[in-house]
C-alpha positions in Angstrom: -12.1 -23.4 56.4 -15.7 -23.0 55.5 -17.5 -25.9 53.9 -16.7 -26.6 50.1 -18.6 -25.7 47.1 -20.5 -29.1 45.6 -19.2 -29.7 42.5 -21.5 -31.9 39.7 -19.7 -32.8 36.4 -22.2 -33.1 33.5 -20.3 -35.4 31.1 -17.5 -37.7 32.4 -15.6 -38.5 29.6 -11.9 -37.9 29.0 -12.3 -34.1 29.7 -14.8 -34.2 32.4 -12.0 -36.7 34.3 -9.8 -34.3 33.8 -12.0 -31.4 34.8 -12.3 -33.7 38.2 -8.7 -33.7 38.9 -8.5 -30.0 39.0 -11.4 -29.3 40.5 -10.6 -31.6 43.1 -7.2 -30.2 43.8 -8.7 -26.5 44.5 -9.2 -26.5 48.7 -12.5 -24.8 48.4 -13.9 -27.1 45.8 -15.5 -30.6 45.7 -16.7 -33.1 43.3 -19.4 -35.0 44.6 -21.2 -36.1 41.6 -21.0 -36.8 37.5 -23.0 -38.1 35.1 -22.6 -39.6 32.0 -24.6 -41.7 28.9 -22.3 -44.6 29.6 -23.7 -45.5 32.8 -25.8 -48.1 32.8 -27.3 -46.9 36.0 -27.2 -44.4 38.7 -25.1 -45.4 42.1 -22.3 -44.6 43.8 -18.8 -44.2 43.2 -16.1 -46.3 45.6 -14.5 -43.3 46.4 -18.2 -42.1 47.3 -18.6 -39.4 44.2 -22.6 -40.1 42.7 -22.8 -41.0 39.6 -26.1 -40.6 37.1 -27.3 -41.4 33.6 -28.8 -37.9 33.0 -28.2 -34.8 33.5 -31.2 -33.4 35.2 -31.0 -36.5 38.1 -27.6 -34.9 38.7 -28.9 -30.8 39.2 -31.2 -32.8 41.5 -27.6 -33.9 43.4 -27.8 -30.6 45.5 -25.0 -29.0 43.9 -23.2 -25.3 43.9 -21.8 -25.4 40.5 -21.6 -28.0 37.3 -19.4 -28.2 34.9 -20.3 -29.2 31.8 -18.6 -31.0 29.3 -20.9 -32.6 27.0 -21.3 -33.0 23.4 -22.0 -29.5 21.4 -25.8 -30.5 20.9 -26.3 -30.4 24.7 -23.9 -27.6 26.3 -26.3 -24.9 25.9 -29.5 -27.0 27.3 -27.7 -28.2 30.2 -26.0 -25.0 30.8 -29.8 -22.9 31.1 -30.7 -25.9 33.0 -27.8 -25.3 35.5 -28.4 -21.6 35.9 -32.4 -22.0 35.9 -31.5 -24.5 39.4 -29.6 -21.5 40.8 -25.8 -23.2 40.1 -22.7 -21.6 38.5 -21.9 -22.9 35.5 -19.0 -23.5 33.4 -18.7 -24.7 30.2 -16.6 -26.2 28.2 -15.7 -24.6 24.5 -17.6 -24.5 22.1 -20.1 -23.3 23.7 -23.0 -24.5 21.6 -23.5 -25.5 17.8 -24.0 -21.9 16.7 -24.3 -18.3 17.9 -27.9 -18.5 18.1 -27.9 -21.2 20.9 -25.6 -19.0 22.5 -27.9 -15.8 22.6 -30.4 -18.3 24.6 -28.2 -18.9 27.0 -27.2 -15.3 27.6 -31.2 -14.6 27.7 -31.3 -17.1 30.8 -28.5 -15.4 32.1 -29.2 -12.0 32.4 -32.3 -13.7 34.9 -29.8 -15.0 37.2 -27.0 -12.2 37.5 -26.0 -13.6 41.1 -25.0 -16.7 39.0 -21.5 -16.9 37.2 -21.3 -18.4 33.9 -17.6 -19.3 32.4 -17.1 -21.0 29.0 -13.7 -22.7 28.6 -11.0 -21.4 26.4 -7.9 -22.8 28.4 -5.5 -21.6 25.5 -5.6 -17.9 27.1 -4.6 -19.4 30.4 -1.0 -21.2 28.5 2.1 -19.4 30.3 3.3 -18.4 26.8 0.0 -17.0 25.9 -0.4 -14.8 29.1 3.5 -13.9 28.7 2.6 -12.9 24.8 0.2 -11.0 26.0 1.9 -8.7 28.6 4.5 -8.0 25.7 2.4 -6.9 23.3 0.0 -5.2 25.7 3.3 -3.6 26.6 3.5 -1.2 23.6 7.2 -1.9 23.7 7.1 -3.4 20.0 4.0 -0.8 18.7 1.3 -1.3 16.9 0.2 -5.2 16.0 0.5 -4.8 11.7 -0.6 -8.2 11.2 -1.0 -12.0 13.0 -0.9 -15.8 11.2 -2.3 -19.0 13.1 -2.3 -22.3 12.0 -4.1 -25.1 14.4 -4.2 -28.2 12.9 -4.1 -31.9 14.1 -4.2 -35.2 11.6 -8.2 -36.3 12.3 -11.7 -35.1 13.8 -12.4 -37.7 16.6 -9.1 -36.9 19.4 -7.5 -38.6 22.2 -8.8 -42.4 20.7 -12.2 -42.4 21.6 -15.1 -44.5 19.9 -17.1 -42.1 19.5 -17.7 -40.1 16.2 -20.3 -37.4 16.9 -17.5 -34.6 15.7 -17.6 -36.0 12.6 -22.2 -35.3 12.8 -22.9 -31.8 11.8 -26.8 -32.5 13.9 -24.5 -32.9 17.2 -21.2 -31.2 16.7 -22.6 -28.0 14.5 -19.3 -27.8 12.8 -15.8 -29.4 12.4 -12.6 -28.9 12.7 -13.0 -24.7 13.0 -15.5 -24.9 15.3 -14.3 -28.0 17.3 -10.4 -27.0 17.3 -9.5 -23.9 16.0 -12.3 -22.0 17.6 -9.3 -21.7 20.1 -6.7 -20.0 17.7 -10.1 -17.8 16.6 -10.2 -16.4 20.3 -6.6 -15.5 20.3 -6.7 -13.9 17.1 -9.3 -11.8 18.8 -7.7 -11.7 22.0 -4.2 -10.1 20.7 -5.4 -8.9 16.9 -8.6 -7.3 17.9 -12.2 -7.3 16.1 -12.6 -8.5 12.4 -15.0 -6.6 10.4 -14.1 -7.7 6.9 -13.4 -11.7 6.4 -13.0 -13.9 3.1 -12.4 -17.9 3.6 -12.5 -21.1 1.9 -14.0 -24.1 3.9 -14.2 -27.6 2.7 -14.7 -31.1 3.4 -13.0 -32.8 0.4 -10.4 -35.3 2.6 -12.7 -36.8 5.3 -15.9 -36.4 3.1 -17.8 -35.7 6.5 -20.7 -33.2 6.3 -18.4 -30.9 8.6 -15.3 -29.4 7.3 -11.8 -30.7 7.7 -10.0 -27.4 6.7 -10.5 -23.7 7.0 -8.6 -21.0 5.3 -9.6 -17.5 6.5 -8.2 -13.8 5.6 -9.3 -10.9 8.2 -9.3 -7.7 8.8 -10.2 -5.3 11.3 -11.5 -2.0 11.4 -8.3 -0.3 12.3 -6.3 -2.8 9.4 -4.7 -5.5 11.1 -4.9 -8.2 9.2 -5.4 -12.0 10.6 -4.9 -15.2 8.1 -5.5 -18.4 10.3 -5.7 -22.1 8.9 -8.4 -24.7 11.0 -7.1 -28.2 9.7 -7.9 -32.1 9.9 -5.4 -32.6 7.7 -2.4 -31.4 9.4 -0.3 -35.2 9.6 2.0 -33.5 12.0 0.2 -32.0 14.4 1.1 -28.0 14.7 -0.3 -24.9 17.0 1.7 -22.0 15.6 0.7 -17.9 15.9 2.9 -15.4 14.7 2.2 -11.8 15.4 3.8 -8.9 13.5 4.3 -5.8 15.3 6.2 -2.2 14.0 9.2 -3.1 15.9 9.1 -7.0 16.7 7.8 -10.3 16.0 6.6 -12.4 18.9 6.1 -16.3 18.2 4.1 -18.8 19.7 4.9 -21.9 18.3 3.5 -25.7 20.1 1.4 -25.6 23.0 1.2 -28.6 26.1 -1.7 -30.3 25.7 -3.5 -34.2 26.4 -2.0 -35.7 23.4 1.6 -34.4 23.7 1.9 -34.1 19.9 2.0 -30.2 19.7 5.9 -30.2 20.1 7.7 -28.5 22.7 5.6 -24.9 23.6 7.7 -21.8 23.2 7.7 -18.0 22.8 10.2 -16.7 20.9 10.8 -12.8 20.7 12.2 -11.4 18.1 13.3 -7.0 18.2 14.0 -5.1 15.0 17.1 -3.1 14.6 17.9 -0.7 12.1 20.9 -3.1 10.9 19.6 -6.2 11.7 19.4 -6.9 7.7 15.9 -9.3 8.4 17.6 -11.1 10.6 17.2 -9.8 13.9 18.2 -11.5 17.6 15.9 -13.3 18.8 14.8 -14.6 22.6 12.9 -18.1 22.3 12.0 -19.4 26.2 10.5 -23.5 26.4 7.5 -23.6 28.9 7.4 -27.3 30.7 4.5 -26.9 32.5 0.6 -26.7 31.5 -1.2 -25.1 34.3 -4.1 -23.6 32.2 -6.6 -26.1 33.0 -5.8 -25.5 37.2 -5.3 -21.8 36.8 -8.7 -21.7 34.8 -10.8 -23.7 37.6 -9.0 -21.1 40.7 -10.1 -17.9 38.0 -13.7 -19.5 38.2 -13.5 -20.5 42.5 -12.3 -17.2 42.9 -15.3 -15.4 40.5 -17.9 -18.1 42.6 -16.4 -17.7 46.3 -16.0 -13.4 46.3 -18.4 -12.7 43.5 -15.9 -11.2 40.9 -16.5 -11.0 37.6 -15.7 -13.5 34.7 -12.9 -11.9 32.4 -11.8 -14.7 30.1 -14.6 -17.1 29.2 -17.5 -14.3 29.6 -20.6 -15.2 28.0 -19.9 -12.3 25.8 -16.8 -13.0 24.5 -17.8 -17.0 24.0 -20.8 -15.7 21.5 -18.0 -13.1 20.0 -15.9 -15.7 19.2 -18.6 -17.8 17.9 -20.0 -15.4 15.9 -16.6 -15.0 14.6 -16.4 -18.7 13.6 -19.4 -18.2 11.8 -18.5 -15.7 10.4 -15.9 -17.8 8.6 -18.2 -20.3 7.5 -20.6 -17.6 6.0 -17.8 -16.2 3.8 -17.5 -19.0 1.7 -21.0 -18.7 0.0 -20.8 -22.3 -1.3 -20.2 -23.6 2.2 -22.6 -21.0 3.5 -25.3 -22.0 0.7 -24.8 -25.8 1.3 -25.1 -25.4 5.3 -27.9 -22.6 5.5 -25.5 -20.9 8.0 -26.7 -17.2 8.1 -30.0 -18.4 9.6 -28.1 -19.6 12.6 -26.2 -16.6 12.7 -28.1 -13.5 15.0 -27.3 -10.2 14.4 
C-alpha cells in the first residue's frame, strides 16, 4: 500500500495515549511523534516514536497531520499552528476557551481549504447514538416535542490525574458545561435542532472553584422544541442519560462506554405509543458492549485526509455552534454572565 500518513500527537497524556492506539491501528496511519510538558527532554522513544517538550519542535517532526489534545488554553494556538505548517488537524473537544478563539481558528482555516480540520465529539460516533439517530431521522415516531439530558460525574479533575487546570477558569475557560457536558449540548443540537431562546442557572457553590460545577439550562428552538439539560460535578453516581419525546415514541439513551466505566451499562430503549397503551407503552431496550467511537472517529478523519472528503461531524462550524451554544448558557444567567464578563467572549 502507499506510504502512511505521519502522525504527531500534541499532548500525550491519558487521551493522547489513547488517541495513539487508534491512530496506530488505522493501516494508512502512523504515529511517529508526541510531545508533551512532562518530558524533561526531547529523544526517542524505544519503540522509535519521537518525543518533544514543545509543540512547535514537534510540527518541525515532518508530519501529515497532529492531533491535538492539549489543555483548553492551547488547542486553538496549536491547532492555527498545525494548519499554518500545511498539516490536518484534529482536535480534541472543547475546542478552545470560548467562541471567540474559535472564530480565529476558522479565520486560519478558510487560508488553507486543502487542509481538513476535525474537532472531537466522539459521543456522535456511540452505536446507540448513531442508532438513535436513524430512528428519529426516520420520521417513523414524528415530530421531536421535546428532549432532557443529564451528564454528570462526581468531580472536575477525571480519570485520577494530578493535575487541576479544569478546576482554572485562565486555562480551562469553563467547568463542568464546557469540559463535560459540551458533549450532551452537541446532541441536543444534533437530534433537537437550534436553540434560539435559553434561560439557565450556573453556579459554583459545591467545589467553590471559579468555574461552575453545575448547569441547569431550559431551551427552545425556533420551531418549539424544547431542550432542559443538566451539566453536573455533583452527580455522586455518575449518569449520561437523554431522553427524547417524539408525537408517537420516546427513544432513550441512558449510560454510555467510556474510560472510567462508571456510566453504567449503555442502552437505547424505544418506546411506541398506542392508543390503549394507558402511559405505559412496550418498550424495546438493546445493551451495546462495545465502544468503537473513538476508532470509527479516527477512520471518518483518514478517510476525509486520504480522498479529500469533507468533515461532517466535528466541522469547524458545528464545533463554534456548539460553543456558542455553551455560552450561550453561561450568558443566560446574568449573575454568572456579570461575574465572568462572558458576552465579551461571545462573537456574534
Amino acid at each position: 500500500m502507499a506510504e502512511k500518513l505521519r502522525v504527531g500527537i500534541a499532548g500525550y497524556g491519558v487521551v493522547g495515549k489513547r488517541r495513539r492506539e487508534f491512530i496506530d491501528l488505522h493501516p494508512a496511519l502512523e504515529t511517529v511523534a508526541v510531545c508533551d510538558r512532562t518530558f524533561d527532554e526531547d529523544g526517542r522513544q524505544i519503540d522509535g516514536v519521537d518525543y518533544f517538550t514543545h509543540y512547535r519542535a514537534l510540527i518541525a517532526r515532518g508530519l501529515d497531520a497532529i492531533f491535538v489534545c492539549m489543555s483548553n488554553d492551547m488547542a486553538a494556538e496549536v491547532t492555527i499552528a498545525g494548519l499554518e505548517a500545511g498539516l490536518h488537524v484534529f482536535c480534541e473537544k472543547p475546542p478552545g476557551r470560548n467562541p471567540g478563539e474559535i472564530a480565529t481558528v476558522i479565520e486560519c482555516e478558510k487560508s488553507h481549504p486543502t487542509q481538513k480540520l476535525k474537532y472531537g465529539f466522539n459521543h456522535r460516533y456511540h452505536d446507540s447514538v448513531r442508532d438513535a439517530l436513524a430512528i428519529v431521522g426516520s420520521g417513523e415516531l414524528g415530530r421531536m416535542v421535546n428532549l432532557r439530558g443529564v451528564y454528570g460525574k462526581s468531580q472536575l479533575v477525571t480519570f485520577g490525574q494530578d493535575s487541576d487546570w479544569r478546576t482554572q477558569r485562565e486555562i480551562a475557560g469553563g467547568g463542568i458545561l464546557l469540559d463535560q457536558g459540551i458533549h450532551m449540548v452537541d446532541l441536543l443540537r444534533l437530534f433537537g435542532g437550534e436553540f434560539t431562546e435559553i434561560h439557565s442557572f450556573v453556579s459554583n457553590d459545591f467545589w467553590r472553584h471559579d468555574v461552575e460545577d453545575n448547569a441547569y439550562a431550559l431551551m427552545r428552538t425556533q420551531d418549539g422544541v424544547v431542550a432542559m439539560l443538566h451539566s453536573s460535578a455533583t452527580q455522586w453516581r455518575h449518569r449520561f442519560n437523554l431522553e427524547m419525546t417524539l408525537e408517537r415514541g420516546t427513544v432513550i439513551l441512558a449510560g454510555i462506554l467510556s474510560g472510567s466505566k462508571s456510566y453504567g451499562a449503555e442502552t437505547l430503549t424505544v418506546a411506541r405509543a398506542t392508543d390503549d397503551d394507558r402511559g405505559d407503552p412496550r418498550e424495546e431496550t438493546t445493551r451495546y458492549n462495545e465502544d468503537n467511537s473513538w476508532r470509527d472517529e479516527i477512520v471518518e478523519f483518514a478517510a476525509a485526509m486520504l480522498g479529500d472528503g469533507e468533515i461532517v461531524n466535528g466541522s469547524s462550524a458545528e464545533a463554534l455552534q456548539t460553543m456558542k451554544t455553551v455560552y450561550r448558557i453561561y450568558g443566560a444567567d446574568a449573575e454568572w454572565s456579570t461575574r465572568w464578563n462572558i458576552s465579551s467572549t461571545t462573537p456574534e
